[in-house]
Every structure is written in C-alpha cells, then in structure tokens.
C-alpha positions as CSV (number, residue, x, y, z in Angstrom):
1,X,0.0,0.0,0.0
2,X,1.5,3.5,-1.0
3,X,1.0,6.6,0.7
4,X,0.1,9.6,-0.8
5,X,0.9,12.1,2.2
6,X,-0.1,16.4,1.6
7,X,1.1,18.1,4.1
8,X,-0.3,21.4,5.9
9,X,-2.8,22.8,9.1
10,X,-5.8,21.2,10.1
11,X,-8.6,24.0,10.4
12,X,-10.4,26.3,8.1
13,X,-8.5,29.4,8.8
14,X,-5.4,27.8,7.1
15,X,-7.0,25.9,4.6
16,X,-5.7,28.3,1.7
17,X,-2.8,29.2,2.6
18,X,0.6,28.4,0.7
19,X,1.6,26.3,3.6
20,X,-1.4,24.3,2.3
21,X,-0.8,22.9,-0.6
22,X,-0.2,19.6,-0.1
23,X,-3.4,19.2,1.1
24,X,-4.8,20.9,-1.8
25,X,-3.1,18.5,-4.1
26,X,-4.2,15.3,-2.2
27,X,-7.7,16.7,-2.6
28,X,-7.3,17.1,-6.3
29,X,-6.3,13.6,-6.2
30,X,-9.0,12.4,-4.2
31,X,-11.3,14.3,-6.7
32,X,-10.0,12.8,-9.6
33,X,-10.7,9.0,-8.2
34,X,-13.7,9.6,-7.2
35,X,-12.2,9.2,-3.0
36,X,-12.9,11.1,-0.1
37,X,-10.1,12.1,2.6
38,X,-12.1,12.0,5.9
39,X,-11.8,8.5,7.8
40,X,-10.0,9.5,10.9
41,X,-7.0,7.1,11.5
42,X,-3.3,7.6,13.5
43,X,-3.9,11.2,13.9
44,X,-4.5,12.1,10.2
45,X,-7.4,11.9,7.7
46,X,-7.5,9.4,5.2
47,X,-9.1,7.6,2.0
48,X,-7.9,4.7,-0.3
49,X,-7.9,5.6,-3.7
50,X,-7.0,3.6,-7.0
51,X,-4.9,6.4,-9.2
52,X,-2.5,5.3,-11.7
53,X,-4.1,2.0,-11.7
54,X,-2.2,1.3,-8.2
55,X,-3.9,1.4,-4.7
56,X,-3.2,3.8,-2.5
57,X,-4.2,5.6,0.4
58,X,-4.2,9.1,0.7
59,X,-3.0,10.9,4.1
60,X,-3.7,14.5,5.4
61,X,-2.3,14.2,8.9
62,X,-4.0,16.8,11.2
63,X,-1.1,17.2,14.2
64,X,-0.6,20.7,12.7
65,X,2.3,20.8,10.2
66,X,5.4,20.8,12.8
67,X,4.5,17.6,14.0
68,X,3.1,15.8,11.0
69,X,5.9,12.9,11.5
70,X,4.2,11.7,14.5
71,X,0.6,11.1,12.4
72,X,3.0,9.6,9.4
73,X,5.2,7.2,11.6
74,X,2.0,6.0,13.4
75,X,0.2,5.3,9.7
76,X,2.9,3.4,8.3
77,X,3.2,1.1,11.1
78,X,-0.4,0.6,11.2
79,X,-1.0,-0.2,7.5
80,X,2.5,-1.7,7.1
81,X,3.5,0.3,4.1
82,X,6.9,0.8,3.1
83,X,7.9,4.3,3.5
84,X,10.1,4.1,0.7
85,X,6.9,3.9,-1.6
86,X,5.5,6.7,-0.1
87,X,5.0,10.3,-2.1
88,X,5.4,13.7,0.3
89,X,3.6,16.7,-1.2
90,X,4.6,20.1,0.5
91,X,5.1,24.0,-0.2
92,X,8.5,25.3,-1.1
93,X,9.2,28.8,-0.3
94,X,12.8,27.8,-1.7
95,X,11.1,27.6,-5.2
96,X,9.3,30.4,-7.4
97,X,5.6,30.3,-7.5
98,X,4.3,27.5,-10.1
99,X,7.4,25.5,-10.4
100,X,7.5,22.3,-9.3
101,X,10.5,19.8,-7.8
102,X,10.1,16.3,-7.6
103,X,13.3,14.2,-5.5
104,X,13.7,10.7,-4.5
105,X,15.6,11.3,-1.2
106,X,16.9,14.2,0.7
107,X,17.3,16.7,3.3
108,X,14.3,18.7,4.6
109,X,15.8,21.6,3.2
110,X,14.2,24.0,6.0
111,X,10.7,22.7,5.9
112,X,9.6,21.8,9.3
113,X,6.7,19.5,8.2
114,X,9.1,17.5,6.0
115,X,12.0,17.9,9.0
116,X,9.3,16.3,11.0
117,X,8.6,13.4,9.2
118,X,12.4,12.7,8.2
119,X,12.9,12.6,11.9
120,X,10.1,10.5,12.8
121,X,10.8,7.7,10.1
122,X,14.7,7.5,10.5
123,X,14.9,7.9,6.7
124,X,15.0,10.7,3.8
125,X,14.7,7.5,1.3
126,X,10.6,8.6,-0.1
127,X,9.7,10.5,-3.4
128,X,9.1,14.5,-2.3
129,X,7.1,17.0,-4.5
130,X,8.0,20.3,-3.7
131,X,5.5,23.0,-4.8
132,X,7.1,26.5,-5.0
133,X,5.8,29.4,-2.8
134,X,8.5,31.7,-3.1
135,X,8.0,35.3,-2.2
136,X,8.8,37.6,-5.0
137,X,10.0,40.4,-2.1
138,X,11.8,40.4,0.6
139,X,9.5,38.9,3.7
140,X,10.6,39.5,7.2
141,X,8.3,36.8,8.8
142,X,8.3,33.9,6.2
143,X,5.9,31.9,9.4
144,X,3.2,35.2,8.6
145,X,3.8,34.7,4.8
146,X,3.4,31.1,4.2
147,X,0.0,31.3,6.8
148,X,-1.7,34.2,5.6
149,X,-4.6,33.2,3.2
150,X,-3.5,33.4,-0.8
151,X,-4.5,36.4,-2.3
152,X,-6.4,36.1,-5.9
153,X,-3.2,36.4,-7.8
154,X,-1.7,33.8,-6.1
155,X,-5.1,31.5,-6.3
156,X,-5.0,31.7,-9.7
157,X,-1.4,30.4,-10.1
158,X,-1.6,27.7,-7.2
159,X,-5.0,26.2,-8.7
160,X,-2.5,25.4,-12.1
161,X,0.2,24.6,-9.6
162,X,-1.9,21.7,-8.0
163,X,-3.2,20.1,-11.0
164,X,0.5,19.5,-12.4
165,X,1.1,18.6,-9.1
166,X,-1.4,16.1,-9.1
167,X,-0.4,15.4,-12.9
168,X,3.6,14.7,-11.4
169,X,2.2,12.8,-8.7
170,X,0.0,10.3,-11.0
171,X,3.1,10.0,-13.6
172,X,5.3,9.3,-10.2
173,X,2.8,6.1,-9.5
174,X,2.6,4.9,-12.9
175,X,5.9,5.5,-14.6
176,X,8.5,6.0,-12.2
177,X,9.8,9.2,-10.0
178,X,13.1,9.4,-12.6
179,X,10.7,9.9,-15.3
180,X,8.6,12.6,-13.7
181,X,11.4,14.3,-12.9
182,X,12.5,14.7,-16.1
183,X,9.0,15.8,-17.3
184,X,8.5,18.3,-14.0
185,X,12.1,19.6,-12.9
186,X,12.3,22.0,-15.6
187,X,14.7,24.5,-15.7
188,X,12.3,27.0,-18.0
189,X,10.8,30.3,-16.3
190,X,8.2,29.5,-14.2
191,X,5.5,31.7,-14.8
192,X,5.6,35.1,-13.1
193,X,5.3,35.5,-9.9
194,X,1.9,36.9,-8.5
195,X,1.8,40.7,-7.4
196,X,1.5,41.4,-4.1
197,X,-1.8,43.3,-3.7
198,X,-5.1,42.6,-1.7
C-alpha cells in the first residue's frame, strides 16, 4: 500500500494558505478518483484511492504541520507500508511560484513538516514533490507569509500549480519518480510571480 501524504494545518483558517498545498493536491487527487479524505485514523485523515491503476491511500495528517511525523510514523506502522513507496507533497518557499521539484531522497531543506517526518521515520529515502511558494519580495516573517490566506493572484497560479502537481504525482505512481522528474524539474521560467496586492 502507498502513501500519498499532503502536508499542511488542520482547520479552516489555514485551509488556503501556501503552507497548504499539499493538502490541496491530495484533494485534487481524491477528486480525480472519485475518494474522499475523511476517515479518521493515527492522527490524520485518510481515503484509499485507486490512481494510476495502483492502490493507495491518501493521508492529510492533522497534528498541525510541525508535527506531522508523528501522524505519518504511526500510519505506516499501522498499515505496514513501506515508507520508501511513499510520495510527500509540501510548499516550497525555496522555489518560485508555479514550479515544481520532484526528488527521490533528501534533506528537509528548512521545511519543518518535511524535517518532522524525516525525523520520525529515521529515513529521507521517499519521493518528495515540492510546490514553490517563493515570495517575490523580501519577507521579514516567512511563518506570517506562508500562513496568511492566498490572495487572488496567487489563487489563480496555485490552482494550475496543484493540478500539475497532481499530474507529477499520477506520472510518479505509474511511470517511475526518474521519469517525472524529467518531465516536472524544468529548468524554464516558471510563470511570473503573482503581485503582491489585496
């Protein structure tokens, strides 16, 4: 059984923010199959899915984003899955808005959710897809801007940013992570970055 684990907040204040996008890509996945994300199990919600023609179950673990390792490490030993068949999906405010990073192994690179579950598992050895968030100013509280609620702008350019996600992640199950990182880890302009107004 894979695992097919968005990571972000629980609660409807933080629901679109950028911090939120890996659970706004396991929902587009869960649309797409026809699954629904809400059976409460190991401190997460989940749903099995068939994508890619593969089952899988897809994870939104709801121990707040700091702490997600915990509700990941519990879920792998209760379903015995192999965590190194399991696909991460996070924000990257490392990346520019709309491009996309997909890697088979790896440091956390600064993300606490993805430091969490590193830590928690004893092992960097899973598929990662890193959505980019990047501010296209400086930002003295990168905690505020990655929380705040998208502005339209940026709406507009995550809803395109989760379906390739989505797209990456489906490619991922059925053809291999070296071939859709070949496909997604483009090193063309990502489009532009969305202006910072209300």
């Amino acid at each position: 059984m894979r695992l097919i684990v968005g990571l972000g907040n629980p609660g409807p204040e933080y629901a679109w923010t950028p911090h939120n996008l890996g659970f706004l890509v396991v929902n587009r996945l869960a649309e797409r199959a026809g699954a629904r994300v809400e059976r409460p199990e190991a401190m997460s919600f989940i749903g099995p899915a068939k994508i890619a023609g593969q089952a899988v179950t897809l994870v939104k673990p709801q121990t707040y984003m700091n702490a997600s390792g915990m509700a990941v490490r519990e879920l792998v030993e209760r379903l015995d899955a192999d965590p190194a068949e399991m696909i991460v999906v996070l924000d990257d405010v490392a990346l520019p808005w709309g491009m996309l990073r997909i890697r088979e192994r790896g440091s956390a690179g600064g993300h606490n959710g993805l430091a969490s579950v590193v830590g928690a598992l004893g092992t960097d050895e899973f598929v990662r897809v890193r959505l980019g968030i990047q501010p296209d100013h400086p930002v003295g509280d990168l905690a505020a801007y990655v929380l705040r609620p998208m502005r339209k702008a940026e709406l507009e350019l995550a809803a395109e940013l989760i379906d390739t996600a989505a797209d990456a992640v489906e490619m991922i199950l059925r053809d291999g992570a070296k071939k859709a990182m070949s496909k997604y880890n483009r090193k063309a302009a990502p489009p532009e970055p969305p202006m910072d107004t209300k």
